[in-house]
N, C-alpha and C positions, 0 to 999 in steps of 0.2 A: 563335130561337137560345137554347140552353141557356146557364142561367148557370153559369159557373167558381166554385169556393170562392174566397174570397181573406178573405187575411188584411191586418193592419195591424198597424204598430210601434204602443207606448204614446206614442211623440212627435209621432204624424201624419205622420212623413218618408216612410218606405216601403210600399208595397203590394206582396203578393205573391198573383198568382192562378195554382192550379193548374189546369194543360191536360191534361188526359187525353186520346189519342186511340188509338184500336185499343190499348187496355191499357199503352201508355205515359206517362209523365207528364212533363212538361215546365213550367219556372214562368215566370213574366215577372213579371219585378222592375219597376217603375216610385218613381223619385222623386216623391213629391205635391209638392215644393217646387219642380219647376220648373227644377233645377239640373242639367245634366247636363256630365257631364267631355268635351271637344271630344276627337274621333281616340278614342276609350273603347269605341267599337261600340254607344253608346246611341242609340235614337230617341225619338222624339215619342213612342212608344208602351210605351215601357221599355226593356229585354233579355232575353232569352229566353235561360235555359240549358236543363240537364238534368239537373242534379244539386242534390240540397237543398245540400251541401258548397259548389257555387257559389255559390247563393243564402246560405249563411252568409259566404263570404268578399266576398262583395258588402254584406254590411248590417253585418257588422261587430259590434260591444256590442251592436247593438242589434235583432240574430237573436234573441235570448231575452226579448225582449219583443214579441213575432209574437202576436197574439189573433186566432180568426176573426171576420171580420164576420158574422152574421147578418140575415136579413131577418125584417119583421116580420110575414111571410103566415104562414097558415096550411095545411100540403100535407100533413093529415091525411084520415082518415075522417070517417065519419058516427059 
């Protein structure tokens, strides 16, 4: 299974990874804290919209502090 980009706020609350598929993109927002609003259409597994717009009005202040994770492999040449 390919890995999705995802990013993370600077406070550790939000994770957002982006879904590509057949050229579309779609994010799923997850709370890392655990907290999710009841009747809100969140799961165990985040929310899934389709719009960055969403995902800003979803995180709020703290859309502008989205950094990407990196991993620490290497998926270079010789």
């Amino acid at each position: 299974m390919a890995r999705h980009p995802t990013m993370t706020t600077a406070d550790g609350v939000w994770q957002v990874e982006v879904i590509t598929v057949r050229g579309r993109q779609s994010f799923r927002v997850k709370r890392l804290d655990g907290v999710l609003p009841a009747g809100s259409g969140w799961g165990p597994t985040g929310r899934l919209v389709t719009s960055i717009d969403e995902v800003r009005s979803l995180l709020g202040d703290s859309f502008a502090t989205l950094a990407e994770q990196r991993d620490k492999r290497f998926d270079g040449g010789r």
